[in-house]
N, C-alpha and C positions, 0 to 999 in steps of 0.2 A: 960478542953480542950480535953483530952483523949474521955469524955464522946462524947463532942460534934463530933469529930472525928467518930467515933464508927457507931451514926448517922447517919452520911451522907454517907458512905459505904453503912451502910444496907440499906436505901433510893434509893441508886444508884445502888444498887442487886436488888433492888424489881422490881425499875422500867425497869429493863432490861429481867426480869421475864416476866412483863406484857410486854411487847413489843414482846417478843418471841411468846406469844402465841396471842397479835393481828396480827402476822404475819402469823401464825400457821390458826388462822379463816378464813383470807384473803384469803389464798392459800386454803384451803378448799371449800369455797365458791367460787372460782375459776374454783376450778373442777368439782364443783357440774354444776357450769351455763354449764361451757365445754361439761360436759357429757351429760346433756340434748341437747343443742344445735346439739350435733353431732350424738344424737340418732335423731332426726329429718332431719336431711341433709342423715343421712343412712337408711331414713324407705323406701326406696326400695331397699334398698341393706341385712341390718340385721333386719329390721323391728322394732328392737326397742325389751325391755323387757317386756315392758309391754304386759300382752293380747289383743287380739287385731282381728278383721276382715281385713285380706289381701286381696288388691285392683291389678290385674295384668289387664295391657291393654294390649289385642289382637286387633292391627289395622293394614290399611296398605294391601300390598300382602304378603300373608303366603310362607314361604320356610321354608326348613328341621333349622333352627334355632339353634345353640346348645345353647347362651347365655340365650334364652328364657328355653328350657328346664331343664338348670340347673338350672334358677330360680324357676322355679315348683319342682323340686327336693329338692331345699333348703327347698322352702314352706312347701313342706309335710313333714318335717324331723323338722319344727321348731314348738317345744313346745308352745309358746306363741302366733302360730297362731291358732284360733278356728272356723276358716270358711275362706274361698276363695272365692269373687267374682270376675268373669270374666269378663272385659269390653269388648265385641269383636263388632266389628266396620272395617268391611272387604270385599271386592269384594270375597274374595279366593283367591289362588294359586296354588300352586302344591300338585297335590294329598299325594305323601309323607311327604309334609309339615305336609298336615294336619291330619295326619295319627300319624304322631310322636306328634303331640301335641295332640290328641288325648290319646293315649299311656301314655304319663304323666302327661297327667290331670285325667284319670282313677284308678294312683297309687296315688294322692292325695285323689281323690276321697274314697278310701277305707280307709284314714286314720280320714277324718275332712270332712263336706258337702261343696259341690262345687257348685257355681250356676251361669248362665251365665244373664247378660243385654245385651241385644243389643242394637244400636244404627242404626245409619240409613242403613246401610248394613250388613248382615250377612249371606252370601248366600254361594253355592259351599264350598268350602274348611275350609272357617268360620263357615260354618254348621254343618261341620265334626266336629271343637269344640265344639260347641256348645248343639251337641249331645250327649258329652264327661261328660257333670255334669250333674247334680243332677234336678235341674231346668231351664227352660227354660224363661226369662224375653223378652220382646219385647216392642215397642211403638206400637200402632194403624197401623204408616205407617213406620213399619223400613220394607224394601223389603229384604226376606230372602227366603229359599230354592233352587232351581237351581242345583236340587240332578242330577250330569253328571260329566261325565269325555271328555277330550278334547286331543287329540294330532292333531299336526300341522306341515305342514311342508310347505316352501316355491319351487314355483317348475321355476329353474330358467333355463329351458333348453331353451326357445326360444330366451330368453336374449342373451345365450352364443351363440347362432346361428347368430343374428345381430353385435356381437361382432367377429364373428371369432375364437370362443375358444370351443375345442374341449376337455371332464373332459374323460380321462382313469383311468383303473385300474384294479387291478388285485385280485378277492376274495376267499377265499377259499370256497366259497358255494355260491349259486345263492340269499339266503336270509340274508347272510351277510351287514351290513349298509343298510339296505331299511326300508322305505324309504329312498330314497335320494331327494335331490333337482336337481341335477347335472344329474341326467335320468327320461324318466317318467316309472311314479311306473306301473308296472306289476299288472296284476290282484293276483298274488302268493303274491306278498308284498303287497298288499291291504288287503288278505283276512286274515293274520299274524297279521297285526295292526290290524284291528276291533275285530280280535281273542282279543288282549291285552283288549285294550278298555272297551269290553263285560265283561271281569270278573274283571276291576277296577271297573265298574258299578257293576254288581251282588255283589261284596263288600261293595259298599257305600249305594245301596239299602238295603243291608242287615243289616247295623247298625242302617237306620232307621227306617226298621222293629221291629229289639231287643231294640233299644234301648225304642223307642216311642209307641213300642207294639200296631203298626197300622198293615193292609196290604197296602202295596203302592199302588196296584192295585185298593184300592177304593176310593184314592186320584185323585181327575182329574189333569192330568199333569204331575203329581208326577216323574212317571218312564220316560218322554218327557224334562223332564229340566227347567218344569214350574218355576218363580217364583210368590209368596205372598205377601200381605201386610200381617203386625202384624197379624189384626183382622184375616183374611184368615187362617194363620198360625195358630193359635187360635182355630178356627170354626175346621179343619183339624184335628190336635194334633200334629202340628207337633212344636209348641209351646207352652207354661203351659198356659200364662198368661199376660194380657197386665198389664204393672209396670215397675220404673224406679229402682234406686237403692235405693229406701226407701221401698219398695216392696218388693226388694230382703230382705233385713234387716229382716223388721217383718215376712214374711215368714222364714226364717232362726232362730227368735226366740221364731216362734208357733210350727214351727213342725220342726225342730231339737236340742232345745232346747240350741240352744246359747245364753249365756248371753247378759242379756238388758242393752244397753246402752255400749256397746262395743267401741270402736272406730275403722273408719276404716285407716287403713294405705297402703301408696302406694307403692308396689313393685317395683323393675324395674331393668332388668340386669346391671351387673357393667360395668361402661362404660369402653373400654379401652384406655390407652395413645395414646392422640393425636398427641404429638411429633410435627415435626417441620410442619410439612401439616397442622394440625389443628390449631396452633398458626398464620399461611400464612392465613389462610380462616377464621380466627376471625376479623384478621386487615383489608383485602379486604370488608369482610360481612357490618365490621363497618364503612368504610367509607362511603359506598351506605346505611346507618342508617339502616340495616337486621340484625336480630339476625346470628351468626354464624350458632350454634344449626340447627335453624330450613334449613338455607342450608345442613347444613349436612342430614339432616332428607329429606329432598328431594331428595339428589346424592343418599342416599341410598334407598330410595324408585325404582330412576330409575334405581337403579345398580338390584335391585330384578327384576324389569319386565323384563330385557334384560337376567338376570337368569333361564327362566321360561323354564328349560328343561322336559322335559318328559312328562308324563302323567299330566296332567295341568285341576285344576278344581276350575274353576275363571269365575266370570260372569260380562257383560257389556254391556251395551245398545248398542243394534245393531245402525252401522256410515252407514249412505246412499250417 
């Protein structure tokens, strides 16, 4: 009896043995599915471990960005990226926008090959980027170029004259705040602003001089605000190559010698808490059957153009 006793103990140890570590596998393979999964939901965030081709999209109107730049900071700083392609897809924006993305696409650029596709805009301030890598991608008809700078002002004196409203003040200099809207601009504050103006231009012409090791001057247009189709852009130099993102790929692993067959992963700043507005504009989007998301991506698109202070280099078909 004793024996049979003995038995069924040790029986009943074993099988709590193997239970332990069917539980043990379970949870293992748990974590395993977790962590892939979540490496996938973060490949614009951490990109994931594995090596890899980083995908950032440049679209939209360009402004000084900080979310964007610290993604390009991240990029160049992350080990398991081994090339950067740029989707840029842009009217332009503001010259400083594109200046600082510029800036930090050049300090990646010095670390991994950077190269930019265009899509169907890539002009003004997008250019500035696009200048910024390594290679220049385009379609046939993406309209790109529109090398200018822009400032603007609204001149609402005659307004306030039908209205009755007379704007004072008191400056400490005669070229204090001028332009204004509020008086009309003097020839002294005219000649001040096109002062600015001229050496944002002799700037941006001059990247595309160094960068594209053309002379502007024997571009027709070029230094006028022209812009180009692809091919144009092409013929010019002021683009490599007509190709999409399979273009960029095999160039990136003829002549910089990135590994074949890479995968590409998509980048993307981290988004921040939406808190109670963004949970208000999920429920509102989803009743009218709209993605939240893509309202959001709209208000912020229209929050950029009503942003568009200063020196401003964005191009658009002229409204008659």
């Amino acid at each position: 009896m004793s024996l049979d006793a003995e038995r069924v103990v040790e029986r009943r140890r074993l099988k709590r043995r193997v239970s332990i570590w069917r539980i043990a596998a379970v949870l293992l393979a748990v974590l395993f599915v977790g962590v892939l999964l979540m490496g996938d939901q973060q490949a614009g965030r951490s990109g994931g471990i594995l090596p890899h081709v980083a995908r950032i999209t440049i679209d939209g109107v360009i402004t000084n960005d900080r979310k964007v730049i610290n993604l390009l900071n991240k990029v160049g700083k992350a080990d398991q990226v081994k090339a950067v392609i740029l989707e840029v897809n842009s009217p332009g924006g503001t010259t400083t926008g594109g200046e600082a993305l510029y800036d930090a696409i050049r300090r990646v650029a010095k670390k991994k090959p950077v190269v930019a596709t265009c899509g169907t805009l890539a002009t003004s301030a997008a250019y500035i980027v696009a200048l910024a890598t390594d290679r220049i991608f385009v379609y046939g008809n993406t309209i790109t170029g529109s090398v200018g700078v822009i400032f603007q002002w609204a001149n609402v004196t005659e307004l306030m004259k039908t209205l009755g409203i007379q704007f004072e003040d008191v400056k400490s200099g005669s070229l204090k705040a001028v332009p204004s809207p509020f008086e009309p601009t003097t020839e002294e504050a005219r000649a001040v602003t096109e002062e600015m103006v001229e050496d944002a231009m002799a700037w941006f012409v001059g990247l595309v001089k160094t960068r594209r090791e053309i002379d502007p001057a024997d571009i027709p247009g070029l230094t006028e605000g022209r812009i180009y189709s692809g091919r144009q852009a092409v013929e010019y130099k002021l683009a490599d190559q007509i190709g999409d993102e399979l273009a960029a790929r095999n160039w990136l692993v003829k002549e910089r010698g990135v590994q074949e067959g890479l995968r590409i992963r998509q980048w993307k700043p981290r988004k921040e808490e939406e808190g109670f507005f963004g949970l208000v504009m999920d429920s509102v989007a989803s009743a009218f059957g709209v993605s939240g998301s893509k309202v959001a991506a709209l208000l912020d698109q229209a929050a950029a153009v009503l942003e568009l202070d200063g020196l401003v280099s964005v191009w658009h078909p002229a409204s008659h």
